[in-house]
C-alpha positions as CSV (number, residue, x, y, z in Angstrom):
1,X,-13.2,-10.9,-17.1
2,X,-12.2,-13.9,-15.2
3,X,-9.4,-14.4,-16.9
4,X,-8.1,-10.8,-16.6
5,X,-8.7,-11.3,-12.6
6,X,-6.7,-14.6,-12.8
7,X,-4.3,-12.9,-14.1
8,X,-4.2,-9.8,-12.3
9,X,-4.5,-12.2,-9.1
10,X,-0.9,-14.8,-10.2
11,X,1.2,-11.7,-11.3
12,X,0.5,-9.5,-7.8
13,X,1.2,-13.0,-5.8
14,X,5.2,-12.4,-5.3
15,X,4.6,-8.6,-4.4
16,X,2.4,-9.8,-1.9
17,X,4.7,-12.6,-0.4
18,X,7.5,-9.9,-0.5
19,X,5.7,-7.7,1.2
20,X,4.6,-10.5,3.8
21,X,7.9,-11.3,4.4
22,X,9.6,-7.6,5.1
23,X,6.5,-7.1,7.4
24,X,6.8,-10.2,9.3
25,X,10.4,-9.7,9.6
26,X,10.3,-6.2,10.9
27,X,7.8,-8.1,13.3
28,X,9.7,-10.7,14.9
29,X,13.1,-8.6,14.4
30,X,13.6,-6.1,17.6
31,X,15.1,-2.9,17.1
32,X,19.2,-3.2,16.7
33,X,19.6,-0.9,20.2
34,X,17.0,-3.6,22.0
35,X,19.4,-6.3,20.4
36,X,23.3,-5.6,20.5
37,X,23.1,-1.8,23.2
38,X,23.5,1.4,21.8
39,X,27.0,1.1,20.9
40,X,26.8,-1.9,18.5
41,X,23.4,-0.2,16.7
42,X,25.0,1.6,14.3
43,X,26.1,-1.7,12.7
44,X,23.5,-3.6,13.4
45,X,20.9,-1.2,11.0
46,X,22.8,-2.3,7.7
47,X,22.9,-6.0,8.4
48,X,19.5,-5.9,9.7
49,X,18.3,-4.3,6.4
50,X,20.3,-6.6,4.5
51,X,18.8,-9.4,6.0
52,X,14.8,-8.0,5.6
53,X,16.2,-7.6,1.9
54,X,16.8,-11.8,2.1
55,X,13.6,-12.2,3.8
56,X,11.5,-10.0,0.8
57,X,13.5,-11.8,-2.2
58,X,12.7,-15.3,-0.5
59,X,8.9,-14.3,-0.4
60,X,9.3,-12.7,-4.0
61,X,10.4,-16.2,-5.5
62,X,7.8,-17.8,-3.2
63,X,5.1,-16.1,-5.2
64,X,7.0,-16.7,-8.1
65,X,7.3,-20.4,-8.2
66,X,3.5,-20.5,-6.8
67,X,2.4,-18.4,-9.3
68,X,4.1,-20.4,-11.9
69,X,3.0,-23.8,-11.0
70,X,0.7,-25.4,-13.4
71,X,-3.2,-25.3,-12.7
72,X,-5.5,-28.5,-13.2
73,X,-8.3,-27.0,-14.5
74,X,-11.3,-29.1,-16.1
75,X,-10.7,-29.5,-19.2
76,X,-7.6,-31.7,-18.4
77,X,-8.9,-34.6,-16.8
């Protein structure tokens, strides 16, 4: 059973950076008509979606390489 929660734990790690990272950059990321007026907001929506896209696939290979780097356990010393 540890195991299996070991597991379970390591392969939900990059959803949970990914989803850390699209919250925390809808956080610090203002709304497009707060940032460039109500003229410019139309343009600003896709490139600010693109960029929460970069900011979930960065967290998604965060969890990724953390998840696949090696564990010391006991046995190996």
């Amino acid at each position: 059973m540890k195991i299996f929660l070991r597991h379970l734990v390591l392969c939900a790690l990059p959803v949970l950076f990914a989803a850390g990272a699209g919250y925390y950059f809808t956080k610090i990321q203002g709304s497009c008509g707060a940032m460039v007026g109500a003229l410019f907001s139309g343009k600003c929506a896709g490139r600010q979606r693109e960029y929460q896209a970069r900011f979930q696939v960065a967290g998604a290979g965060f969890g990724i390489l953390l998840a696949a780097t090696p564990r010391r356990t006991r046995d190996t010393f």
